[in-house]
C-alpha positions as CSV (number, residue, x, y, z in Angstrom):
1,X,0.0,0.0,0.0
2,X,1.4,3.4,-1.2
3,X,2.0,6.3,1.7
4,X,0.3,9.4,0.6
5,X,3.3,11.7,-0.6
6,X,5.2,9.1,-2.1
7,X,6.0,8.5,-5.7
8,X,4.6,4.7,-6.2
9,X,7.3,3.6,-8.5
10,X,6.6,0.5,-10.6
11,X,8.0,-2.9,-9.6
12,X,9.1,-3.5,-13.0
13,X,11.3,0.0,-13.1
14,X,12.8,-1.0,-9.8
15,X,14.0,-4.4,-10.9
16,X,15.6,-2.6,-14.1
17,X,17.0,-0.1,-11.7
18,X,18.6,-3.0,-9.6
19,X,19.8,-5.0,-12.6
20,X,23.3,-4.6,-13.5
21,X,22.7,-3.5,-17.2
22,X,19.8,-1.1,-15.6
23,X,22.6,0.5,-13.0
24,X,24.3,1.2,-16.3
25,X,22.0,3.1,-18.6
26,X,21.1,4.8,-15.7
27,X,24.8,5.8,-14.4
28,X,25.5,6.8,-18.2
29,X,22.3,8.7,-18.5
30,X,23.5,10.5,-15.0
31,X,26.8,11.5,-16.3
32,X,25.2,13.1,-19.6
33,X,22.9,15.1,-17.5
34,X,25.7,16.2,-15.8
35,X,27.8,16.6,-18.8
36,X,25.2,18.9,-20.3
37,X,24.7,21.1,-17.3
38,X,28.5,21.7,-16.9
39,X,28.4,22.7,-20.8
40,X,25.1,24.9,-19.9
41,X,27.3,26.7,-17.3
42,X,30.2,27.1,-19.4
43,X,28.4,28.9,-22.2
44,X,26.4,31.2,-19.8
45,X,29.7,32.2,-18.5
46,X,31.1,32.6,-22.0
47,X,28.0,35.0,-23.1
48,X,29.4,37.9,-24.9
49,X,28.6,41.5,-23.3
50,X,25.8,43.2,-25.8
51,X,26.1,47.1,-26.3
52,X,24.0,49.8,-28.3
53,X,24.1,49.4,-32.3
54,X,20.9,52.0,-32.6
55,X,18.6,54.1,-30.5
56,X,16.0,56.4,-31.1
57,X,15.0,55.2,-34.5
58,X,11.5,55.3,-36.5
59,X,9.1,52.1,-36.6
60,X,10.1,51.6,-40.3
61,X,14.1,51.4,-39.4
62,X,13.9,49.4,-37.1
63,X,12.2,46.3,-38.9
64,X,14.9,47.0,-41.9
65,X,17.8,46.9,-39.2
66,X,16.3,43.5,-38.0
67,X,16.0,42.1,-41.0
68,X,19.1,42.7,-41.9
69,X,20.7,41.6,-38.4
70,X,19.1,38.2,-39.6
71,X,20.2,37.8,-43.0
72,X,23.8,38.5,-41.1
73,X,23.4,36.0,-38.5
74,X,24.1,38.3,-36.1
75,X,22.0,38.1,-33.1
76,X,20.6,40.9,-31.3
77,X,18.6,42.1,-28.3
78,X,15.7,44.8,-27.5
79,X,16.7,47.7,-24.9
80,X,15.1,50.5,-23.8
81,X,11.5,49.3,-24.4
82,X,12.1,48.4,-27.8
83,X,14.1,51.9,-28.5
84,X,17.3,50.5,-29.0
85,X,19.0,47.6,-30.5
86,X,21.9,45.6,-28.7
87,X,24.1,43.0,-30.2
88,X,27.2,41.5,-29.3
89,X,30.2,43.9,-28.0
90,X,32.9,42.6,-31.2
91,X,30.2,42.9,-33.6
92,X,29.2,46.6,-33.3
93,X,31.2,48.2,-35.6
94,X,30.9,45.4,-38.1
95,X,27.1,45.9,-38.3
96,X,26.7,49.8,-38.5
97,X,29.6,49.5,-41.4
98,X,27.3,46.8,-43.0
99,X,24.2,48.9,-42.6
100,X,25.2,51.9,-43.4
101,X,26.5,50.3,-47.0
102,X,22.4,49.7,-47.3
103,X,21.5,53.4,-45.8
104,X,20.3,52.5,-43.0
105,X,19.0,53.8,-40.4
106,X,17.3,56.7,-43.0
107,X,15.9,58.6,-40.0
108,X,12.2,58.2,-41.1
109,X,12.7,61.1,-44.2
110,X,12.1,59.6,-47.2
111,X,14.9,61.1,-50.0
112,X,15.1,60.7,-53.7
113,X,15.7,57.1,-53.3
114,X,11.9,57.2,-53.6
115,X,12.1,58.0,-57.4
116,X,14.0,54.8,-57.7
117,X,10.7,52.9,-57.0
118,X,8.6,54.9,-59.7
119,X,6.1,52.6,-61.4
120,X,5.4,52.9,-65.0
121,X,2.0,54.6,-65.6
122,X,2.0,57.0,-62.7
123,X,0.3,59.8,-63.5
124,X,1.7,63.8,-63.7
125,X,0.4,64.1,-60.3
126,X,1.8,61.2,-58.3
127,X,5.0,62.1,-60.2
128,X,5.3,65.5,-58.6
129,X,4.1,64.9,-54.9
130,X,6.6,62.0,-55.2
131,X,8.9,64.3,-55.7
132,X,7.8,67.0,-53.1
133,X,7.8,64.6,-50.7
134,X,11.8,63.6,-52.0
135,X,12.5,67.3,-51.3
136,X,11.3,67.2,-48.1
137,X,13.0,64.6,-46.8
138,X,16.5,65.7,-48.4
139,X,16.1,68.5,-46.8
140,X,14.8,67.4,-43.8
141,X,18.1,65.3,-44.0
142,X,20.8,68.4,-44.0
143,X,19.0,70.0,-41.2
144,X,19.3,67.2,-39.4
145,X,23.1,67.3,-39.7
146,X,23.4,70.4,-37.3
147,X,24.5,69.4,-33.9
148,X,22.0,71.1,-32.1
149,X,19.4,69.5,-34.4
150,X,18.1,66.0,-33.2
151,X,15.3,65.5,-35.6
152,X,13.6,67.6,-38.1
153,X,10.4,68.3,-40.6
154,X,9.8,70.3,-43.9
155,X,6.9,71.2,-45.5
156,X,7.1,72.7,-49.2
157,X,3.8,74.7,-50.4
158,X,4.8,74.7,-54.1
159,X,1.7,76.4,-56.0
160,X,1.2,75.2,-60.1
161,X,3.0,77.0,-62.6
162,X,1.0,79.4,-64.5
163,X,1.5,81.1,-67.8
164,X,0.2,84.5,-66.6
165,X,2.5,86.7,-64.6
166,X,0.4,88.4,-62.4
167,X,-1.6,84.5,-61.3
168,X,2.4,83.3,-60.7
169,X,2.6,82.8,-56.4
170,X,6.2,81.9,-54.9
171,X,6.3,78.9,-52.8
172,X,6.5,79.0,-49.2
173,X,8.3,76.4,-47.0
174,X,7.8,75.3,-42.9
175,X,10.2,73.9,-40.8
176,X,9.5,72.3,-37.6
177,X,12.9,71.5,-35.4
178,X,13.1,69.3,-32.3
179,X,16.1,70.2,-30.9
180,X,18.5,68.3,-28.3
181,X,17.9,68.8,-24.3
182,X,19.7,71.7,-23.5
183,X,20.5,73.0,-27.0
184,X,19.6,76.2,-28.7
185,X,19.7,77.9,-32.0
186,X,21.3,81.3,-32.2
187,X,20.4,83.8,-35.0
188,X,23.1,82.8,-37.4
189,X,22.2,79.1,-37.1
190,X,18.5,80.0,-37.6
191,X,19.3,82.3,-40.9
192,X,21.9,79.3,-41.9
193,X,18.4,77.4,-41.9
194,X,16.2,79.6,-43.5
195,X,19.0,80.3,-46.6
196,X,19.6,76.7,-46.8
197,X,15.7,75.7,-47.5
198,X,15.4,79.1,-49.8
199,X,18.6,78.1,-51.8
200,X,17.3,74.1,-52.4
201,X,14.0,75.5,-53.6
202,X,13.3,77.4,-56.2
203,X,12.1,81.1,-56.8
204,X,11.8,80.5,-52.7
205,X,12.5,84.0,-50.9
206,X,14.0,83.9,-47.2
207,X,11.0,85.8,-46.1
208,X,8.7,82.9,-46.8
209,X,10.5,80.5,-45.3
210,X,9.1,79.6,-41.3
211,X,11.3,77.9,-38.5
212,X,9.7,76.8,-35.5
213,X,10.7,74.6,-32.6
214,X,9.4,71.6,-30.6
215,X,7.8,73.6,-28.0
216,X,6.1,76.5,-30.5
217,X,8.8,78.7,-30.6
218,X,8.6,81.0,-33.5
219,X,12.8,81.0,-34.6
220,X,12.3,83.0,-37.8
221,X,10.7,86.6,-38.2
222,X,11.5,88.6,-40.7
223,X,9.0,90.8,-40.1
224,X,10.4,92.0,-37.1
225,X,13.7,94.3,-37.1
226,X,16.7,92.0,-36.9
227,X,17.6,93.6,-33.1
228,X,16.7,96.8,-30.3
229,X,19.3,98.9,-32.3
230,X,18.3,98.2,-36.4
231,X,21.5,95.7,-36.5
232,X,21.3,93.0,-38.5
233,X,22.9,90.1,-36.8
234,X,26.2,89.9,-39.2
235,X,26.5,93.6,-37.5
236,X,26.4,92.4,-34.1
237,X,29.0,89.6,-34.8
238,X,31.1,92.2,-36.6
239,X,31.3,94.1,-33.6
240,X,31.7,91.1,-31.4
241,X,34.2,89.8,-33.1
242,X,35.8,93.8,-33.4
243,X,35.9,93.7,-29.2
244,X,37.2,90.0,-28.9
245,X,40.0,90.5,-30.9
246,X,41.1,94.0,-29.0
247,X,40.7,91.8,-25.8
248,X,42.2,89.3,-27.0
249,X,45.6,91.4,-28.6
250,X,45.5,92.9,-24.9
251,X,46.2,90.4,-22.8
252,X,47.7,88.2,-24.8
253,X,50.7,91.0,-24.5
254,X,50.6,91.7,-20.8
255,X,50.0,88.4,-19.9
256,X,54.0,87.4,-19.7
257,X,54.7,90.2,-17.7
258,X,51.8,89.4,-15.2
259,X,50.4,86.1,-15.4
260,X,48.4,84.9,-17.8
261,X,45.5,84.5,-14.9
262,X,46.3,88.0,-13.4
263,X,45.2,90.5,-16.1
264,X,41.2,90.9,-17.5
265,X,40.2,92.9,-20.5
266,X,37.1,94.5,-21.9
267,X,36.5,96.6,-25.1
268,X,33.5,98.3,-26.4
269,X,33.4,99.6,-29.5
270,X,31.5,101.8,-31.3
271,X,30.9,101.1,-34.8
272,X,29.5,103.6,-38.0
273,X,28.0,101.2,-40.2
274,X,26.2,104.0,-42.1
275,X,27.1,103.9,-45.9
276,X,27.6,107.8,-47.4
277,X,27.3,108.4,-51.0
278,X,28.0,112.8,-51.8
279,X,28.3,114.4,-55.3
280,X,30.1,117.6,-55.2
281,X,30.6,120.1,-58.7
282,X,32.6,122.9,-57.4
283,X,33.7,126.2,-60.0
284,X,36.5,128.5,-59.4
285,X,37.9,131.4,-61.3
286,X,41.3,131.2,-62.7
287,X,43.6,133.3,-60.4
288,X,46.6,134.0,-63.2
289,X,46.6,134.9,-66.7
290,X,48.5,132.3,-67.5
291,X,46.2,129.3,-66.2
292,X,43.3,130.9,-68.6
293,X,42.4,128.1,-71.3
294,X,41.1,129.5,-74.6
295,X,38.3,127.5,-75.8
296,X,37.1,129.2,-78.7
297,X,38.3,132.5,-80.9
298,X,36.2,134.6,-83.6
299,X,37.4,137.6,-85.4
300,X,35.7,139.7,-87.9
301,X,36.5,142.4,-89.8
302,X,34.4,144.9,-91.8
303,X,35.3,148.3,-94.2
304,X,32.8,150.5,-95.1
305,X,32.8,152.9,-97.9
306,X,35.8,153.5,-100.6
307,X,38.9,154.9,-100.4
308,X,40.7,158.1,-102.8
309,X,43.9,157.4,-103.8
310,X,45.7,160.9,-102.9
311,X,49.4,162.2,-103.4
312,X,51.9,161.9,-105.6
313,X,51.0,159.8,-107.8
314,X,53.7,156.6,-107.1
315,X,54.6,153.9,-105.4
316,X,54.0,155.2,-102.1
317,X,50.2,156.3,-102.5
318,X,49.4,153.0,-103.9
319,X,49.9,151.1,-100.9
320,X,47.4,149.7,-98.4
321,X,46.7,151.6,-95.3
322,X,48.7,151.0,-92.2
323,X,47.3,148.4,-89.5
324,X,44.8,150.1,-87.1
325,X,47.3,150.3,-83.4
326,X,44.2,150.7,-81.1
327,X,44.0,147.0,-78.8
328,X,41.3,144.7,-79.7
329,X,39.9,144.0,-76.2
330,X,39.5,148.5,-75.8
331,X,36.7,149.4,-74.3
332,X,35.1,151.3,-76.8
333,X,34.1,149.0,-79.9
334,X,33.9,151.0,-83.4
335,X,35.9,151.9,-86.5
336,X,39.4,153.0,-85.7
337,X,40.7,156.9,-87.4
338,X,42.3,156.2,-90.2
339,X,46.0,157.3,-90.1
340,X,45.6,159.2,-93.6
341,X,44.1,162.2,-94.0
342,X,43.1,161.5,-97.7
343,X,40.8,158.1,-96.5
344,X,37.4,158.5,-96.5
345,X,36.5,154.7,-95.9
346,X,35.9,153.2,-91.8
347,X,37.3,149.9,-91.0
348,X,36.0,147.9,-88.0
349,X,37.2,144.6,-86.8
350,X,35.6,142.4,-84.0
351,X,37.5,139.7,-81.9
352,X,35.4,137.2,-79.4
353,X,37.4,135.2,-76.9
354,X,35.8,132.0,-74.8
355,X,37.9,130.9,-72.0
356,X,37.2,127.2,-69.9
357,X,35.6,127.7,-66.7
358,X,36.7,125.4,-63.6
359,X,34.5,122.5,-63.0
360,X,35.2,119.5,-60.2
361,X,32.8,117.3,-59.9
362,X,33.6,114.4,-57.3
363,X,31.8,111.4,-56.0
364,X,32.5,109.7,-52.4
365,X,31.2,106.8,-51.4
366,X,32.1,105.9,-48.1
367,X,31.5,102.0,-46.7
368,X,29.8,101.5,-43.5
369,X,31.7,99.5,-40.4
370,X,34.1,102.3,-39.5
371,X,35.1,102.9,-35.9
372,X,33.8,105.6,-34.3
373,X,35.3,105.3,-31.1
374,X,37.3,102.2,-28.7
375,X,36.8,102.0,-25.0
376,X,39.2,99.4,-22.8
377,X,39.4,98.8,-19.4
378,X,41.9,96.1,-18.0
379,X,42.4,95.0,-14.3
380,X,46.2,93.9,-13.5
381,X,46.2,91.7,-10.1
382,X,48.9,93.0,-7.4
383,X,52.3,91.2,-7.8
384,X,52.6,88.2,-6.6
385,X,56.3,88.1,-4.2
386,X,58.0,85.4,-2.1
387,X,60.6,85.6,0.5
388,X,63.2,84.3,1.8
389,X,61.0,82.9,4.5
390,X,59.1,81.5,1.7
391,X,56.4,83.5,2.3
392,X,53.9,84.8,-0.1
393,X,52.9,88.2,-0.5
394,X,50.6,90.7,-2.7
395,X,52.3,93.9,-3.8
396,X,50.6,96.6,-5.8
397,X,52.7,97.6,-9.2
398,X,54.4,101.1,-9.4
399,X,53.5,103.9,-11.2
400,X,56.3,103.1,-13.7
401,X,54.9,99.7,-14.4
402,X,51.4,101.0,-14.9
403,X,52.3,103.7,-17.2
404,X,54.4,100.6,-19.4
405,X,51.3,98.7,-19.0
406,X,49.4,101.8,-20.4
407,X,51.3,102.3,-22.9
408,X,51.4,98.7,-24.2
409,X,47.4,98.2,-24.4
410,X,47.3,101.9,-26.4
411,X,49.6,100.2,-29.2
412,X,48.0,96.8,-28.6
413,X,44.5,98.3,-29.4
414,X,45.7,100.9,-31.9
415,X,45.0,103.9,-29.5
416,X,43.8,107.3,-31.3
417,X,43.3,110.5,-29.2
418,X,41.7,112.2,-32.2
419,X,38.8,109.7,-32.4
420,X,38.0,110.0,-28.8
421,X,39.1,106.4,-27.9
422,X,39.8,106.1,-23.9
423,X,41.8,103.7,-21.5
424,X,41.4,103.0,-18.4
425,X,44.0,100.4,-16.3
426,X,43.6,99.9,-13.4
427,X,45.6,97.4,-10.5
428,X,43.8,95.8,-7.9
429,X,43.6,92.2,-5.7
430,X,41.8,89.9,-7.3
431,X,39.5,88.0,-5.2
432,X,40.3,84.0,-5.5
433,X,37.6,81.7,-5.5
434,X,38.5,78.4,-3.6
435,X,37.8,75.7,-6.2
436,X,36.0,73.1,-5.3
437,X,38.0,70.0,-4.1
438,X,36.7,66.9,-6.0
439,X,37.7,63.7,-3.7
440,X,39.6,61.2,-5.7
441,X,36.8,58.2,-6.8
442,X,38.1,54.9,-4.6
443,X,39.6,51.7,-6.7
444,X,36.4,50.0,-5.9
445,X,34.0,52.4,-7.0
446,X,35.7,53.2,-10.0
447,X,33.1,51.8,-13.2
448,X,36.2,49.6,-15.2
449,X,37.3,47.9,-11.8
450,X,33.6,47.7,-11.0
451,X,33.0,45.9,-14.2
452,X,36.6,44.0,-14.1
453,X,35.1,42.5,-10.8
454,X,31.8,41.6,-12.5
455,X,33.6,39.5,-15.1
456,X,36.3,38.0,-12.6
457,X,33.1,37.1,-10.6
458,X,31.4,35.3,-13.1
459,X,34.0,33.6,-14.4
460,X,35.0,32.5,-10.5
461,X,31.6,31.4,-10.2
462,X,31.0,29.2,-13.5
463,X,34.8,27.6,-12.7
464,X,33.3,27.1,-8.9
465,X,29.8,25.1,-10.3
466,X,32.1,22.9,-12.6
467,X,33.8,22.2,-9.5
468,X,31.3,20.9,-7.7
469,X,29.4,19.5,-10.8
470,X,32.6,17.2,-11.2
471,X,33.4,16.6,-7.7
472,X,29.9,15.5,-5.9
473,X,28.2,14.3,-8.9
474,X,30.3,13.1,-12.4
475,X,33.3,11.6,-10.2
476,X,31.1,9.3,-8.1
477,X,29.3,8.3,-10.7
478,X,31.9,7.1,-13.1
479,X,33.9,5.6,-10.1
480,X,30.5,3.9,-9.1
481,X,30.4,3.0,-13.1
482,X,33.7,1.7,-13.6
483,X,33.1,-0.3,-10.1
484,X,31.5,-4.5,-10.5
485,X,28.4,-4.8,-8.7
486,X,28.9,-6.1,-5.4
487,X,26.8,-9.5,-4.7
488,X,23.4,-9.5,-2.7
489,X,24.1,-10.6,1.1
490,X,23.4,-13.6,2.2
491,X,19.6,-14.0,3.1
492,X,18.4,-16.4,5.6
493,X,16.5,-18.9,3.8
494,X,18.9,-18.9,1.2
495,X,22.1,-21.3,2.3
496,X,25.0,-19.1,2.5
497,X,27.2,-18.8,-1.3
498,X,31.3,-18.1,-1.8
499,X,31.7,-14.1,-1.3
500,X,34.5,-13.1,-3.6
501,X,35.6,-9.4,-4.2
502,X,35.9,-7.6,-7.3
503,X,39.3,-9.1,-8.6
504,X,38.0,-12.5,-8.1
505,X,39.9,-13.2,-3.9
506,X,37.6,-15.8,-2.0
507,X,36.1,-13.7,0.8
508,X,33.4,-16.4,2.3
509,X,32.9,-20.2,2.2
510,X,29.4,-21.7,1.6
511,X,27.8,-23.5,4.1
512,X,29.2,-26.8,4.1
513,X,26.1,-28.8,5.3
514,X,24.7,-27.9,1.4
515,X,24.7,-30.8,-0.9
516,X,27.1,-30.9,-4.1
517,X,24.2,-29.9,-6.5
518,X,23.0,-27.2,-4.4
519,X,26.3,-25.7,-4.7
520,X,26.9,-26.6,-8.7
521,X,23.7,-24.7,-9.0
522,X,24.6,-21.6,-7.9
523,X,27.7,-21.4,-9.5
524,X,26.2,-21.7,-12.7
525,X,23.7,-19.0,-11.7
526,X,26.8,-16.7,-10.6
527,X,28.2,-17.3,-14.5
528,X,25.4,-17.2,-16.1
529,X,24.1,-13.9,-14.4
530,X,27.9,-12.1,-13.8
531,X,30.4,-13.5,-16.2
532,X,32.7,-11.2,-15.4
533,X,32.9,-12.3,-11.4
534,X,33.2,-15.9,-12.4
535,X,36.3,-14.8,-15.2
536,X,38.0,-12.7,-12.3
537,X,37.7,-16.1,-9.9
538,X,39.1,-18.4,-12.6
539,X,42.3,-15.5,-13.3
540,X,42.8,-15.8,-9.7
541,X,43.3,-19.3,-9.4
542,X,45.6,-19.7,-12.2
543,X,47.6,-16.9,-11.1
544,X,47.9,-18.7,-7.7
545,X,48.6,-22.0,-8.8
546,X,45.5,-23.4,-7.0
């Protein structure tokens, strides 16, 4: 009758169990189950470390990456709630090369690899959103490539072309940016972005391009003045970079005398970036004679009435009259006397002169950026002395080394009384700021010892199971397999048979009160049921001459 929480185990298993070919199968079937759970240990202790091959990608990467990690044989493992992708530690940089031969991940923006997959008969209109929807994505791609950019959107309003001018409507372009934690866009990155979409697009002005951020931000206004002041912001940097550079000119040139942490500089300048355009035509008279440029010249000449010859008739009264002597330029204008008495014709002769008249006529353009004026103020710590003692003390400078510091910043920032610019040097103590004493991380908190222990652990631990796996359980069993059976003890109804060990020595006489069969039959029994006793008994008797 069974016990209640016992196994009832057949009567037929147990004399299998008790056999000698049943203790066995079942010794060799224990030493396998041990065999496989030492190999179970070894290969958990021999599983490879997995680390990050992706993170943070779209629905429709990560199925490509997966099915790719399969074709590879590579295996892998899901992190992060299924928002990152682990595989073994040696095979990281394997894979991404591998992927990233098939363009992948693609970061959920479709490119122009989706006019690759045109099918033929697609009409005008699925041609041209297909390829809207290519431009977004491109673009959506090289915005993404700014570091302060983790994932971005564009959306292109690209009206139909029309053949009337005044129906033609420029295309406008949105821009939605989710930046990283902490990062921000200043207002040249922002204008980078806006000229970047209106330079991919066509007939796209900056004006009509919109930037805004993951939390509604508006990034781009152009309908706003650019700052307080009217400055664009390449102004502002212009001047930024103006003062920097002063500051920078400064105390790179005091710094060996003083320390290079014992001098601070700051510059303001003031810059004209008005542009000036002035047209001037000036006219002066000519001071000297001799400076006067004839132009033009016109004479004329006129005789009225006829003249008598009179005289002696001769050579002489046939000549011409004499030259009239009176200046042309006198100031009464008419027909000069004549010299001879006997003329009774006038003669007149005009003479108009045109001299150039002085003209300048200039044009100055002046650019706008000039300096108006340059302000600097340094601070020069006190001088830093030692003793013999080995003491250390602060000393202010002298006047001598202030005025040589004075003078060096004036040439340094290209000093100019006549433009108002002003300096202003002044020494004091700086005021030191303990810094904050970071205690040195112990050995065993340190993360590579921390995981050097981890890995020195495990492997301490799988060598310690095989230990005992080998020593409590495979050991005993193939000494206990490699052992003979040892024979069933006498029982009392049974008369008492020879007791030999396991090399065959007599140990115990039969009873001799048994009868000559009796004993014949249980020898043969002994052979017929462990040949290998009866072989040991005969090898010892021939051994020992018996």
């Amino acid at each position: 009758m069974a016990v209640a929480g016992q196994m009832v185990v057949p009567a037929s298993f147990t004399g299998f169990a008790q056999s000698a070919g049943g203790r066995k199968i079942m010794l060799m079937l224990g030493v396998a189950a041990i065999v496989a759970l030492m190999g179970a240990v070894w290969m958990w202790g021999q599983q490879p470390e997995y680390r990050v091959l992706f993170s943070n990608f779209s629905d429709r990467d990560g199925g490509a990456i997966v099915a790719e990690l399969e074709k590879m044989n590579i295996p892998y493992k899901y992190a992060e709630g299924g928002g990152a992708v682990l595989v073994p530690a040696d095979r990281v940089h394997d894979a991404r090369l591998k992927l990233a031969s098939q363009g992948l991940p693609k970061g959920g923006n479709v490119g122009f690899e989706l006019m690759e997959n045109q099918k033929l008969g697609s009409s005008q209109f699925i041609e041209r959103v297909n390829f809207q929807r290519a431009m977004e994505g491109e673009l959506a791609r090289s915005i993404e490539s700014v570091s302060s950019v983790q994932a971005a959107r564009v959306h292109l309003a690209m009206p139909k072309d029309s053949i009337f001018v005044s129906e033609q409507k420029a295309p406008t372009a949105s821009v939605l940016l989710n930046l990283h934690p902490g990062r921000t866009l200043d207002t040249q990155q922002v204008s980078a972005i806006v000229h970047l979409v209106a330079s991919s697009v066509p007939d796209l002005p900056t004006k009509n391009v919109t930037i805004v951020d993951q939390n509604g931000n508006l990034l781009s206004d152009s309908g706003k003045p650019a700052s307080l002041n009217g400055m664009d912001p390449s102004q502002i940097k212009y001047v930024q970079d103006l003062q920097q550079n002063v500051i920078r000119r400064i105390e790179s040139i005091i710094s060996p005398m003083v320390g290079p942490t014992n001098v601070r500089a700051e510059a303001t300048a003031d810059v004209d970036f008005s542009r000036t355009e002035q047209a001037v035509e000036s006219y002066k008279p000519n001071q000297t004679p001799e400076a006067m440029v004839i132009r033009s010249q016109q004479t004329s000449e006129s005789l009225n009435g006829g003249a008598t010859a009179g005289g002696v008739p001769g050579a002489l009264s046939n000549q011409p009259p004499a030259p009239a002597t009176a200046p042309i330029d006198a100031p009464g204008k008419g027909a000069a006397p004549a010299t001879n008495a006997n003329a009774s014709a006038n003669t007149r002769k005009d003479a108009t002169v045109n001299y150039e008249v002085d003209k300048t006529i200039q044009y100055v353009q002046q650019a706008g950026g000039g300096l108006k004026r340059l302000s600097v103020a340094v601070v020069v710590n006190f001088k830093k002395t030692t003793d013999k003692a080995g003491k250390v003390t602060m000393k202010p400078l002298t006047e001598a080394e202030i005025t040589q510091i004075t003078n060096l910043v004036k040439e340094a920032m290209g000093y100019n009384q006549e433009r108002g610019d002003s300096v202003k040097v002044v020494n004091t103590p700086f005021i030191s700021t303990e810094q904050e004493v970071i205690p040195e991380v112990p050995l065993w908190k340190q993360p590579n010892n921390i995981q050097l222990v981890k890995d020195i652990g495990k492997y301490l631990l799988v060598a310690l199971g095989l230990l005992i796996l080998y020593l409590r359980l495979l050991k005993p069993m193939v000494k206990k397999l490699t052992e003979a059976p040892a024979l069933p003890p006498p029982s009392a109804a049974a008369p008492m048979e020879p007791q030999f060990s396991a090399n065959g020595e007599l140990m115990a006489l039969p009873n001799s009160s048994n009868s000559y069969q009796e004993n014949l039959s249980r020898a043969q029994k002994l052979a017929t049921e462990d040949p290998r006793v009866v072989a040991n008994i005969v090898k010892t008797w021939v051994s020992s001459n018996e």
